[in-house]
N, C-alpha and C positions, 0 to 999 in steps of 0.2 A: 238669285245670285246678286249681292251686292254689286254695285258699280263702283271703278276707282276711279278717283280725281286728280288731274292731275296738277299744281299749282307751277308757273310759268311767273322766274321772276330774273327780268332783266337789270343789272347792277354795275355802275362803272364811276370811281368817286362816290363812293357812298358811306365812307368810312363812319361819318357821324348816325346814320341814319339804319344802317342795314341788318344789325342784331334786332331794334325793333318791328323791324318786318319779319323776319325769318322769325321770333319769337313769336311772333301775330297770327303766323300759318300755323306752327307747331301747338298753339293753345289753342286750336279748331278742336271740337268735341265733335265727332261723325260717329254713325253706326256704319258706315265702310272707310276702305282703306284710303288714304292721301299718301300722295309720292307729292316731292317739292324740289322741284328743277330750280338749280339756280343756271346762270350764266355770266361769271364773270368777265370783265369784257378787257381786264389789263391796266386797273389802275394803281395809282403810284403814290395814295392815301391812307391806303393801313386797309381798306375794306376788300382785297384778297387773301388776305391775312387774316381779316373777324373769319369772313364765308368759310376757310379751311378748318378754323375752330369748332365752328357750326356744325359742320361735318363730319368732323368728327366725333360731337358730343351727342350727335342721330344720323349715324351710319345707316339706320333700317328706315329710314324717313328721306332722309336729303340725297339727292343727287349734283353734284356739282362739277360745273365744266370751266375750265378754265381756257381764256380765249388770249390771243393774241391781237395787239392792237394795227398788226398789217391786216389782217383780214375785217378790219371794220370795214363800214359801205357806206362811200360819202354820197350823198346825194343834195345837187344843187350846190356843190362844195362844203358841206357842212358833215361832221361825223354822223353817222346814228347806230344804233342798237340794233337795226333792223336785223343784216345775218344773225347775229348773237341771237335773238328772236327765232328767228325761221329755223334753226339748226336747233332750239330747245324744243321748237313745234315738233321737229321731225323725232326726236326722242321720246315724245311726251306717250305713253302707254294709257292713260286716261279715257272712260266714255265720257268724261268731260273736263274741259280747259279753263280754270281759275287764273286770274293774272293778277299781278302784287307785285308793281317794280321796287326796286331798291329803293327808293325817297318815301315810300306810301307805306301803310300798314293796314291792318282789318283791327276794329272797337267791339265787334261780336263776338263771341267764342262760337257763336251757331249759325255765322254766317253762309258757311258752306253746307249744313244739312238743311237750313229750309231755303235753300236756291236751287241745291240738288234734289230734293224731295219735289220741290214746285216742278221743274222739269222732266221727273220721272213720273209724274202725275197729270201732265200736259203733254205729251208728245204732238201736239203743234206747232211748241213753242223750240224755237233750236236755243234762243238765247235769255237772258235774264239779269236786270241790273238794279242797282237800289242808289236812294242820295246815297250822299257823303258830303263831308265836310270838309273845308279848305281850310288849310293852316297857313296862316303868312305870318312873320313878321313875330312869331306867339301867341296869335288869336285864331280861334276857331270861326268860320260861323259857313252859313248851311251854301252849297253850292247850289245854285239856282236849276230847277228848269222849268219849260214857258208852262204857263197857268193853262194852255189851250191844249196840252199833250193829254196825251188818253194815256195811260199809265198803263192800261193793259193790252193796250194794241200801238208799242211807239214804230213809227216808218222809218224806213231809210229818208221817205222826202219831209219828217217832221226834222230829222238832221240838216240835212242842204240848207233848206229854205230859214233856219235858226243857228244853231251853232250846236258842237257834238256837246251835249251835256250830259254824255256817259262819260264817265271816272274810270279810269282804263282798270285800278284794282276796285272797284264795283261789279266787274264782269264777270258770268260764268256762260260756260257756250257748251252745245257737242261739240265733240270732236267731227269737223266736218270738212278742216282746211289742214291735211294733211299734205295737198298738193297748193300751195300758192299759186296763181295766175303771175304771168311775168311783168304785167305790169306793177305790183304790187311793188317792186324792189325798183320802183320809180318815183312814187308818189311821197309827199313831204309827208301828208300824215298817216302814218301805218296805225293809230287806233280808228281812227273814222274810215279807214280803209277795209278795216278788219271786221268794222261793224257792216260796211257793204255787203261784204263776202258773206257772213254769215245769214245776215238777211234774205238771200236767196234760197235760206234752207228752212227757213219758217218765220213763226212771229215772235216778237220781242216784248216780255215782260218788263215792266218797273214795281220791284216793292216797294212800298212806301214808308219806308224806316232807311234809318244813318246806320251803315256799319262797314263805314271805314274812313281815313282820311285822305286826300291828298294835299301832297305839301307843295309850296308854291316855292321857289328857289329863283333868283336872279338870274343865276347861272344855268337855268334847266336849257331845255331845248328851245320850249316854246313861250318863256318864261322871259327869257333872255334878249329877245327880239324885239329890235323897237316897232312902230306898228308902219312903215315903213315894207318893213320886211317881211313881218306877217299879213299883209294886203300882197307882196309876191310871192308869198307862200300859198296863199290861198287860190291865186289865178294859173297857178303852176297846179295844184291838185284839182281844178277843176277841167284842166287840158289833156289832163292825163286820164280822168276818171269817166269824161265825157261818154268815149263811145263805146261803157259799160253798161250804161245808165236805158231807164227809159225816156221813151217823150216828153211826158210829162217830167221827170227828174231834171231833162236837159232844159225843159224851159224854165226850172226853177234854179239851173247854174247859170242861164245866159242871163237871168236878171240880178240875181249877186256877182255874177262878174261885172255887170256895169254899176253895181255898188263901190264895187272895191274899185271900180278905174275912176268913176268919181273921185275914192277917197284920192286914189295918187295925184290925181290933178291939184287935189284943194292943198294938199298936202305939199307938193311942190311951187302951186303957184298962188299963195292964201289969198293975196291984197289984188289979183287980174283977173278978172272971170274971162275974158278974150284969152289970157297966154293959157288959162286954165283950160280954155275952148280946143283952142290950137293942139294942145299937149295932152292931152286925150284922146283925139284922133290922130296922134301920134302912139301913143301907147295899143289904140286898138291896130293900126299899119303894125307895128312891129309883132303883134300879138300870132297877125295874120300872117303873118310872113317866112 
């Protein structure tokens, strides 16, 4: 029996961007079936308008849920996608979970049979990611990750101790997070979160081919944030994530958290290493407090 896939694609202001993703799922060539969840989240750009077109022009393909923008979940007072998310999870019918936000598309037409094939061929593996490539600005060029990564055994602690350089539309997983954990609806980053959770269910692949892009916006989430804020972004998901973690993971949070309180010291106080001193162990009192 074939397995169905299920594609998971989160959208809000996407007006410019969101036909070429949903066309990017739709030119997937599989030997099984794809269903493609969108989630529209209520925006007020013309991109719940393309999504309804979309829907209508593959009724037996698209599923699409149109969402309300009282029910977003601010976290840290910031909007995010997460419910919109977790309510397509809970929809999704798939033995396995593809993800393609609304900014991003897939470059492969076969992206999804040799990620699904590798998985149905590995059952050690719960998850599977490939590069891709960043768009800024009009340029392409390749999103990095570290030279020291094993491509066929990546950890949860090659993430912490470096930076998530999984591509959120790079991913394909089982289905295995039908029930989110509640902390999850806490933490600033629900892709490195997601990559947590899944990690608990086996090991994680990289192929080593580009097929897909992500685009880089001013305006994104995490795009948007001066580094300021992405240093208390980061010390906020590792507060949270902590007492999931093992020993070993926590010793590789407690030392990036004194990276980042570094950075907030120099960052606040560049030209005094004494107020820098002083305001650090201010930042770790409050931390603790």
């Amino acid at each position: 029996m074939q397995p169905l896939v299920t594609v998971l694609t989160v959208t809000y202001q996407h007006a410019l961007y969101i036909e070429q993703c949903v066309d990017s799922v739709m030119a997937q060539r599989t030997t099984f079936p794809v269903e493609h969840l969108i989630g529209e989240d209520g925006s007020t750009d013309g991109t719940r308008e393309i999504c309804q077109r979309l829907a209508a022009e593959h009724p037996d393909r698209i599923r699409l849920f149109l969402r309300d923008r009282n029910d977003v979940l601010y976290i840290d007072g910031k909007p995010t996608g997460r419910s919109n998310f977790v309510k397509l999870l809970g929809d999704a019918k798939g033995r396995y979970i593809a993800l393609c936000e609304g900014d991003d598309y897939w470059t492969d037409p076969l992206k999804l049979q040799k990620q699904v094939e590798f998985l149905e061929r590995n059952p050690s593996y719960a998850m599977c990611f490939h590069r891709a490539d960043m768009l800024m600005n009009g340029a392409r060029k390749l999103h990095a990750i570290p030279a020291d990564i094993d491509l066929d055994n990546v950890t949860l602690d090659d993430l912490l101790r470096t930076y998530n350089f999984i591509t959120t539309a790079s991913v394909v997983y089982r289905n295995v997070t039908r029930e989110m954990p509640s902390w999850f609806w806490e933490v600033p980053f629900g892709d490195l979160a997601l990559h947590a959770i899944v990690s608990r269910h086996g090991r994680i692949k990289c192929m080593d081919e580009v097929m897909s892009v992500y685009r880089i916006n001013d305006s994104g989430s995490w795009s948007g944030l001066d580094e300021r804020a992405r240093c208390l972004s980061y010390l906020r998901f590792y507060d949270v994530i902590e007492p999931h973690l093992t020993p070993a993971q926590r010793s590789i949070v407690d030392k990036k958290r004194g990276e980042y309180l570094d950075r907030l010291a120099e960052l606040r106080w560049p030209d005094s290493w004494f107020r820098r001193f002083i305001y650090r162990k201010f930042l770790v009192h409050k931390q603790r407090s």
